[in-house]
N, CA, C and O atoms as a Tinker XYZ file with bonds, in Angstrom:
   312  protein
     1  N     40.346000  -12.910000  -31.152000    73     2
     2  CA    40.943000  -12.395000  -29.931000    64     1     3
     3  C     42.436000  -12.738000  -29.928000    63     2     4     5
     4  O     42.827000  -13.800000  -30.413000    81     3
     5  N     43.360000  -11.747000  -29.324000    73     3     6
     6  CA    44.646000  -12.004000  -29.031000    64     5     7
     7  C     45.212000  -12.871000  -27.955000    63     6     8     9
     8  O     44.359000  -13.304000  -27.180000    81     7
     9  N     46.081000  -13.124000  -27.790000    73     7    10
    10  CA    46.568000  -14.204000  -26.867000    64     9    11
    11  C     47.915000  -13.421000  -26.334000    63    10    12    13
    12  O     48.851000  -13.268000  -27.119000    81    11
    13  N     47.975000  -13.041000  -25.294000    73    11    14
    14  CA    48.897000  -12.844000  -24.336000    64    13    15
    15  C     49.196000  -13.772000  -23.154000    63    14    16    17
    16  O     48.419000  -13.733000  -22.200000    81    15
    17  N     50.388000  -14.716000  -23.118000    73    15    18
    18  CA    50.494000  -15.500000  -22.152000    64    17    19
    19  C     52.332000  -14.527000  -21.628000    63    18    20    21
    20  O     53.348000  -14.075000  -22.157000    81    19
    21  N     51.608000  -14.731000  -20.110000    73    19    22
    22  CA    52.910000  -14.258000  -19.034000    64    21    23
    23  C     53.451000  -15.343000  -18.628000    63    22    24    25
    24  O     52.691000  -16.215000  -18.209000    81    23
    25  N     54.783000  -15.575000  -18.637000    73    23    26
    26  CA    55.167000  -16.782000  -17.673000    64    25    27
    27  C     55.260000  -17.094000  -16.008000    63    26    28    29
    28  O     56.332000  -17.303000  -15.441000    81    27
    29  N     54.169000  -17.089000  -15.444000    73    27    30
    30  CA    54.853000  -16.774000  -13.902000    64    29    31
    31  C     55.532000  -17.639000  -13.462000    63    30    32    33
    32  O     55.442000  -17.655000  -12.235000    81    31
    33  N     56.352000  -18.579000  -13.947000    73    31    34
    34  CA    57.145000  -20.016000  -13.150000    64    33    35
    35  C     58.282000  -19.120000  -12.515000    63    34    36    37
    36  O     58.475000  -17.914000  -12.672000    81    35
    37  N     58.881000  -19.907000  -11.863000    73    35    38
    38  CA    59.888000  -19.581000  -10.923000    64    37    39
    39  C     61.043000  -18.410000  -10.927000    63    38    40    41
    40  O     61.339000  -17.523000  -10.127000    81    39
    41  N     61.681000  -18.928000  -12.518000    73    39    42
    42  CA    62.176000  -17.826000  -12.852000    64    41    43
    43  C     61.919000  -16.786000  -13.236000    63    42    44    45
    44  O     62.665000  -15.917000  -12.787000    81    43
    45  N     60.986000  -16.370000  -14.055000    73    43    46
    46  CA    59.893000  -15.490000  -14.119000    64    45    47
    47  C     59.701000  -14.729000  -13.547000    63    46    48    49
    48  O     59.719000  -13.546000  -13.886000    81    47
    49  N     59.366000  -15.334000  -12.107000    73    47    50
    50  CA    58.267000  -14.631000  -11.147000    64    49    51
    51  C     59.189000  -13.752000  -10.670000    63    50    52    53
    52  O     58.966000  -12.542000  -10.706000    81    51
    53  N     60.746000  -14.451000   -9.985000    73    51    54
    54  CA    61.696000  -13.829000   -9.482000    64    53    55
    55  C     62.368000  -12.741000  -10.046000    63    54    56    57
    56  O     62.972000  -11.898000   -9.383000    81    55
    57  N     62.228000  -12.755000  -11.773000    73    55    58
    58  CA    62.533000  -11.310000  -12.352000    64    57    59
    59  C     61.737000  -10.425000  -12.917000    63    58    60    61
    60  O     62.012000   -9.623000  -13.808000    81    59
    61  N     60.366000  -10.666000  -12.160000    73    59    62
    62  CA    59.655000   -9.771000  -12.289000    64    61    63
    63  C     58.093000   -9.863000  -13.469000    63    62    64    65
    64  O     57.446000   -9.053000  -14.133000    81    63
    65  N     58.056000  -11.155000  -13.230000    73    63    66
    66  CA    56.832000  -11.092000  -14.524000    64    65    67
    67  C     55.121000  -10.673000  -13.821000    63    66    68    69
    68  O     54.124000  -10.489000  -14.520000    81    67
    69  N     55.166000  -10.602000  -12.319000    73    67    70
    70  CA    54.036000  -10.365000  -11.322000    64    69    71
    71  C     53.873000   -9.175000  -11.612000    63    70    72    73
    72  O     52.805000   -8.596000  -11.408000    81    71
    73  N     55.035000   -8.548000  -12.202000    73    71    74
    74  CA    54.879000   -6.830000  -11.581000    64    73    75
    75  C     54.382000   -6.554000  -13.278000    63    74    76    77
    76  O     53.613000   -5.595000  -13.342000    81    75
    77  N     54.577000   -6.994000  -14.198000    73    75    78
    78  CA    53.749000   -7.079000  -15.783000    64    77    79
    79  C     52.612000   -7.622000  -15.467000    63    78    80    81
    80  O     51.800000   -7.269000  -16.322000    81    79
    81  N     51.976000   -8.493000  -14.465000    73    79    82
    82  CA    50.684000   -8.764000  -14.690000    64    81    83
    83  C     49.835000   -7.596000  -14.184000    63    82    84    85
    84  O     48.799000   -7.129000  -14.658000    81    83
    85  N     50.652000   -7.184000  -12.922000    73    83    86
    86  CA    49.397000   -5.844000  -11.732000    64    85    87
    87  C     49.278000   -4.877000  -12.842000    63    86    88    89
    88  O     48.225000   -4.366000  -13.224000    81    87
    89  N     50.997000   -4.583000  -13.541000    73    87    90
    90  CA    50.660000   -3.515000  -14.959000    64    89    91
    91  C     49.642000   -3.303000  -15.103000    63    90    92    93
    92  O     48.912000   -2.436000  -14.623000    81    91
    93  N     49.341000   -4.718000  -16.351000    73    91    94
    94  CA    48.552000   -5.238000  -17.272000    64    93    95
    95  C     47.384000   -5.068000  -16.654000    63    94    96    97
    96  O     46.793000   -4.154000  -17.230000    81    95
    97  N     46.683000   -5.541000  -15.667000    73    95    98
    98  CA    46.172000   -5.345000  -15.171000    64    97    99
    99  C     45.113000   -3.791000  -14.818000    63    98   100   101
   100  O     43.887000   -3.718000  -14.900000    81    99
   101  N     46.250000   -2.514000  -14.360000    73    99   102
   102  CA    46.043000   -1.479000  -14.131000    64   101   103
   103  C     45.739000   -0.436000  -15.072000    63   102   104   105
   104  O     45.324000    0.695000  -14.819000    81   103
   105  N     46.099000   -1.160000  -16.635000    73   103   106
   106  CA    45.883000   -0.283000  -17.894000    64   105   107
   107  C     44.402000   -0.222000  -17.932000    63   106   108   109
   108  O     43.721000   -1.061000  -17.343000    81   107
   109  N     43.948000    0.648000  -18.540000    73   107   110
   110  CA    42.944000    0.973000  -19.535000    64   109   111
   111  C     41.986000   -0.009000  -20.366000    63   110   112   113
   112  O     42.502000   -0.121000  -21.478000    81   111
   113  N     40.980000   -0.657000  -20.307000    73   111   114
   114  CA    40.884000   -1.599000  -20.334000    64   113   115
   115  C     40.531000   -1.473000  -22.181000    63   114   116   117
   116  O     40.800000   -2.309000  -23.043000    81   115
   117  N     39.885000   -0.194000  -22.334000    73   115   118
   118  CA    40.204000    0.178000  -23.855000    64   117   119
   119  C     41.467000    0.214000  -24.795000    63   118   120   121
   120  O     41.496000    0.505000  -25.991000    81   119
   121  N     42.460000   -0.134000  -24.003000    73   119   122
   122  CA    43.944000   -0.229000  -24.672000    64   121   123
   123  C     44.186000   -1.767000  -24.707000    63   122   124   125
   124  O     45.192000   -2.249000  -25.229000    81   123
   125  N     43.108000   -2.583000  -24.064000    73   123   126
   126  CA    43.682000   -4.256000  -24.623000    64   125   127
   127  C     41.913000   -4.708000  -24.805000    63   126   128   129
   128  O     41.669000   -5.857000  -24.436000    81   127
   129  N     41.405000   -4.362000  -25.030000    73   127   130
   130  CA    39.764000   -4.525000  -25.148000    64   129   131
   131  C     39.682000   -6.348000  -25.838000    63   130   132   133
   132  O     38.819000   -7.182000  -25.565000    81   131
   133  N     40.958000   -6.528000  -26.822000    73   131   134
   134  CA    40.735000   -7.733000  -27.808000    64   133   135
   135  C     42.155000   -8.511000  -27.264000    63   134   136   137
   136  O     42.781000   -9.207000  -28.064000    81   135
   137  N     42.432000   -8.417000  -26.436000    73   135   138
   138  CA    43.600000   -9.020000  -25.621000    64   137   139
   139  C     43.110000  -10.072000  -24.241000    63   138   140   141
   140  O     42.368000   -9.762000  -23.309000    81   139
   141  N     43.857000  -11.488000  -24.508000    73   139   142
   142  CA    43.144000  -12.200000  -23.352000    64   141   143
   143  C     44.291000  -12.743000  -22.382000    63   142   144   145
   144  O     44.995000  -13.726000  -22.615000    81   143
   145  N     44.334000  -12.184000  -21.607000    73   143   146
   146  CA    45.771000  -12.522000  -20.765000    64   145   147
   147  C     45.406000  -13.507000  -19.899000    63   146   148   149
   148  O     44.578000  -13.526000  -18.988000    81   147
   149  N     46.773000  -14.987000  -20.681000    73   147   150
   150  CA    47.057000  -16.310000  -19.847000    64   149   151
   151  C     47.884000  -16.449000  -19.009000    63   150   152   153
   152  O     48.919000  -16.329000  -19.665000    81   151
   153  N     48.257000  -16.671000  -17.703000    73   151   154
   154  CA    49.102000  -16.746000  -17.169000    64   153   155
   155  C     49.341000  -18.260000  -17.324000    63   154   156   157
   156  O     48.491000  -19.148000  -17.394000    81   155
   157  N     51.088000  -18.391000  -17.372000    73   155   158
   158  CA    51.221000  -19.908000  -17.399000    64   157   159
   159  C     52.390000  -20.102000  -16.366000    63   158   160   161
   160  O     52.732000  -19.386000  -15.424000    81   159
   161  N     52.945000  -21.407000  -16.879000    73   159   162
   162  CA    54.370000  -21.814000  -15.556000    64   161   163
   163  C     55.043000  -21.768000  -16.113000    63   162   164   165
   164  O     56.124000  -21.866000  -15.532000    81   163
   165  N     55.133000  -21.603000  -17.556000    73   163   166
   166  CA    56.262000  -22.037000  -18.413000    64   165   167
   167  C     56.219000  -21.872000  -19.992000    63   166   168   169
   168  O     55.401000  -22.631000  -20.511000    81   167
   169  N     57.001000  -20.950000  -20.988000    73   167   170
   170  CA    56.549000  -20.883000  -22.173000    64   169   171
   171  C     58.005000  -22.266000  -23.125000    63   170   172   173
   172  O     57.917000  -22.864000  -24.198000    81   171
   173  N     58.673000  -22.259000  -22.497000    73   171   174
   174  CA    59.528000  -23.551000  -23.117000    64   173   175
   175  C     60.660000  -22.408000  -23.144000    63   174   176   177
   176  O     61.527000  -22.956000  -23.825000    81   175
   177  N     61.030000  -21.465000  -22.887000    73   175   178
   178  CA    62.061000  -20.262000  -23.407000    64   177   179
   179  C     63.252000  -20.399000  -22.402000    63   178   180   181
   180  O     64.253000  -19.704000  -22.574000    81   179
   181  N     63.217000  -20.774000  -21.956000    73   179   182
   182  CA    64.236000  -20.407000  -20.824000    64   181   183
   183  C     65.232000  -21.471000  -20.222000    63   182   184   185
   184  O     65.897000  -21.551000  -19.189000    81   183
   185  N     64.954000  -22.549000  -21.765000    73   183   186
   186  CA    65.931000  -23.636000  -21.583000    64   185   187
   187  C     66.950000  -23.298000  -22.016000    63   186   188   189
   188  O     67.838000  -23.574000  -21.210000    81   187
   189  N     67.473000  -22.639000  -23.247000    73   187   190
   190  CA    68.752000  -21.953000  -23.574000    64   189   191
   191  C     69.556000  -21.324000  -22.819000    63   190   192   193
   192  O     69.133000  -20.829000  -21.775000    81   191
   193  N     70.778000  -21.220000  -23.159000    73   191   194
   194  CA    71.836000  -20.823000  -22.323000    64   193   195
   195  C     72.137000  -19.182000  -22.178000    63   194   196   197
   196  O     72.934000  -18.550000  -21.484000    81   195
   197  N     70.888000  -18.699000  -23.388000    73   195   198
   198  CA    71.262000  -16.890000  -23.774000    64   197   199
   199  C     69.590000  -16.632000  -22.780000    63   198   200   201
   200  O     68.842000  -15.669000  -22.946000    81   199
   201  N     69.381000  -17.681000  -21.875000    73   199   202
   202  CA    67.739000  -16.993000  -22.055000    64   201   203
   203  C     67.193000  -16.094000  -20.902000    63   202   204   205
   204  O     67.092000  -16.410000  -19.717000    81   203
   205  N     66.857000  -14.892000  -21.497000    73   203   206
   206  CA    66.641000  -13.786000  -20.461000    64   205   207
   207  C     65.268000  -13.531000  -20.073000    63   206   208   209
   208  O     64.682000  -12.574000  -20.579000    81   207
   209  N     64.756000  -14.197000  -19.325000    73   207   210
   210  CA    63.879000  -14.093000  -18.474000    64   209   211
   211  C     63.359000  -12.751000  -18.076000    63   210   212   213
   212  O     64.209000  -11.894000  -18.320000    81   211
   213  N     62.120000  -12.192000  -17.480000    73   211   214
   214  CA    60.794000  -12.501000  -17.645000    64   213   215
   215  C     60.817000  -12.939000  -19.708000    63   214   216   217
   216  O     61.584000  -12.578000  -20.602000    81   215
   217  N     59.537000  -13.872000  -19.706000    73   215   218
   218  CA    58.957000  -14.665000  -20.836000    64   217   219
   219  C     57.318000  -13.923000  -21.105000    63   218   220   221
   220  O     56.435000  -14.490000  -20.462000    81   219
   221  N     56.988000  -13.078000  -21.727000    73   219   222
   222  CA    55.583000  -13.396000  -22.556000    64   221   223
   223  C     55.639000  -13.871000  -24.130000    63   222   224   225
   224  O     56.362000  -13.553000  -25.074000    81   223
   225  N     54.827000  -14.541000  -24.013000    73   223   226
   226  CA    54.149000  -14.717000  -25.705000    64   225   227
   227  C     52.931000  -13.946000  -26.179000    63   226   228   229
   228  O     51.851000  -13.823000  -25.601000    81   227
   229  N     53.336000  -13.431000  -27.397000    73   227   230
   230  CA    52.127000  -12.802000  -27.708000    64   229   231
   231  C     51.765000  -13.574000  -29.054000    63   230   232   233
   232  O     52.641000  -14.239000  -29.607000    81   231
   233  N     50.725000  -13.506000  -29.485000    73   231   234
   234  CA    49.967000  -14.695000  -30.763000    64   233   235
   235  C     51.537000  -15.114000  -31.019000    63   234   236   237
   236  O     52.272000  -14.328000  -31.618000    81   235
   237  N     51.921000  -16.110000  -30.646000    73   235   238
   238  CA    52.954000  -17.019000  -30.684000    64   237   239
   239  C     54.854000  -16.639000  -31.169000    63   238   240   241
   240  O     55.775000  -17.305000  -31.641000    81   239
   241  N     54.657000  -15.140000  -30.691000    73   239   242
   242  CA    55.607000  -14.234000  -30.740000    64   241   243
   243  C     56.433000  -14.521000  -29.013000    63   242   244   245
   244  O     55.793000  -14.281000  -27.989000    81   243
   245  N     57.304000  -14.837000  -28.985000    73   243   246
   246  CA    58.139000  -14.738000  -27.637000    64   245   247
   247  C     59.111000  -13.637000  -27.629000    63   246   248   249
   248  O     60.092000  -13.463000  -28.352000    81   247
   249  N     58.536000  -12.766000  -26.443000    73   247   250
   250  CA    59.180000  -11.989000  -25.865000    64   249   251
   251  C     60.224000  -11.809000  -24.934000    63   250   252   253
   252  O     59.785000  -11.700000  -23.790000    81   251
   253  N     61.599000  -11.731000  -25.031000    73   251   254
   254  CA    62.348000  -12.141000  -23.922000    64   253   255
   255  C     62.117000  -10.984000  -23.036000    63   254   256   257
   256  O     61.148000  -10.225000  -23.093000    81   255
   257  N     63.161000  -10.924000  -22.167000    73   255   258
   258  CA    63.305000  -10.061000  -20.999000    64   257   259
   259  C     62.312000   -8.652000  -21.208000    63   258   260   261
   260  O     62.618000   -7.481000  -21.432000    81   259
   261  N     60.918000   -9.372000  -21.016000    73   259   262
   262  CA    59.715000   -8.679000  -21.353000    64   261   263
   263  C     59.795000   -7.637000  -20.199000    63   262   264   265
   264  O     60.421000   -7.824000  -19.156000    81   263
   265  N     59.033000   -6.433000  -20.533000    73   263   266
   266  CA    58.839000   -5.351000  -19.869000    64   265   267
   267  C     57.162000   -4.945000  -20.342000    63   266   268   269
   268  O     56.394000   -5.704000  -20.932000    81   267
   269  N     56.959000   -3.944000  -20.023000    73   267   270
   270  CA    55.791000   -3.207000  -20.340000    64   269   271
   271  C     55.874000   -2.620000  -21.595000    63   270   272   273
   272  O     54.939000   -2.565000  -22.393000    81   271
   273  N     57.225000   -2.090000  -21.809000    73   271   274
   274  CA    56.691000   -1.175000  -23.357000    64   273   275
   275  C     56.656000   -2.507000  -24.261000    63   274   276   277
   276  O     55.688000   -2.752000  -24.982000    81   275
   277  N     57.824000   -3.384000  -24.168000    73   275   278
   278  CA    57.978000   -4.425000  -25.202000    64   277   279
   279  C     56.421000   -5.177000  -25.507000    63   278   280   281
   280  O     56.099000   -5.564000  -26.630000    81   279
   281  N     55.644000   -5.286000  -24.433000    73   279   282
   282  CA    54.426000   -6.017000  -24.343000    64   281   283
   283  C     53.730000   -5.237000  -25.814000    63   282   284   285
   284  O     53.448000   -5.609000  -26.953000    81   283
   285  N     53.637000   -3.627000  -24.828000    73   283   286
   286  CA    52.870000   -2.716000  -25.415000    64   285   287
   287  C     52.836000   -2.956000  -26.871000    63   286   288   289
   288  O     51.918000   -3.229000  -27.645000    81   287
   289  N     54.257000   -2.752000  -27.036000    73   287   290
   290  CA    54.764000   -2.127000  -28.569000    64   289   291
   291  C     53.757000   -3.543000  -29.459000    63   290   292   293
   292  O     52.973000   -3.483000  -30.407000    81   291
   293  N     54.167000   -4.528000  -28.753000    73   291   294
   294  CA    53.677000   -6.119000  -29.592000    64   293   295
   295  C     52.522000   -6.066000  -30.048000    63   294   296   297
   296  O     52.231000   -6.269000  -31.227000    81   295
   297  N     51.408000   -5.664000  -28.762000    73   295   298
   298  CA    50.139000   -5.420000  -28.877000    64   297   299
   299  C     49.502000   -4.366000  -30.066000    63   298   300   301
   300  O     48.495000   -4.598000  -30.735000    81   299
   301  N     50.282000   -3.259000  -30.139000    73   299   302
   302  CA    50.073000   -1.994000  -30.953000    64   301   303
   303  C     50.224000   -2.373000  -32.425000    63   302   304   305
   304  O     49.436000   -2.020000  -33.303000    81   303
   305  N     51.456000   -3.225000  -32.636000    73   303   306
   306  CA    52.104000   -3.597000  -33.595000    64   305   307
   307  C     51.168000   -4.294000  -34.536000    63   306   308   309
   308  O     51.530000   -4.499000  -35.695000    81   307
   309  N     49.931000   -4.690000  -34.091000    73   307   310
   310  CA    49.108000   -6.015000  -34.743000    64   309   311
   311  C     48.187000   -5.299000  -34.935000    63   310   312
   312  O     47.160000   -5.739000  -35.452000    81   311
């Protein structure tokens, strides 16, 4: 199984990582069938000074200023 973790901590949440979970959520459930979505507080990313927030990880891939296709594309990609 795959590992999708969202970051919902503070900063996160405020740029939008809630609105990637309802997404995620609202897809097809045949388009992530082997996908297990973690929500966490924190992926360690967003201590840097370049770091662009919303955060997912996918199998230990960090995604910056994650969106939906970027998720997508990750997921497809494997």
């Amino acid at each position: 199984m795959k590992i999708l973790k969202i970051c919902v901590g503070t900063c996160c949440h405020l740029l939008g990582s809630y609105e990637l979970v309802d997404k995620l959520n609202e897809m097809d459930a045949q388009r992530l069938y082997d996908v297990k979505i973690e929500l966490t507080t924190c992926i360690n990313s967003c201590q840097s000074k370049s770091a662009q927030p919303p955060y997912a990880e996918f199998n230990g891939k960090i995604i910056e200023n994650a969106n939906i296709d970027k998720i997508l594309n990750c997921i497809t990609a494997t």
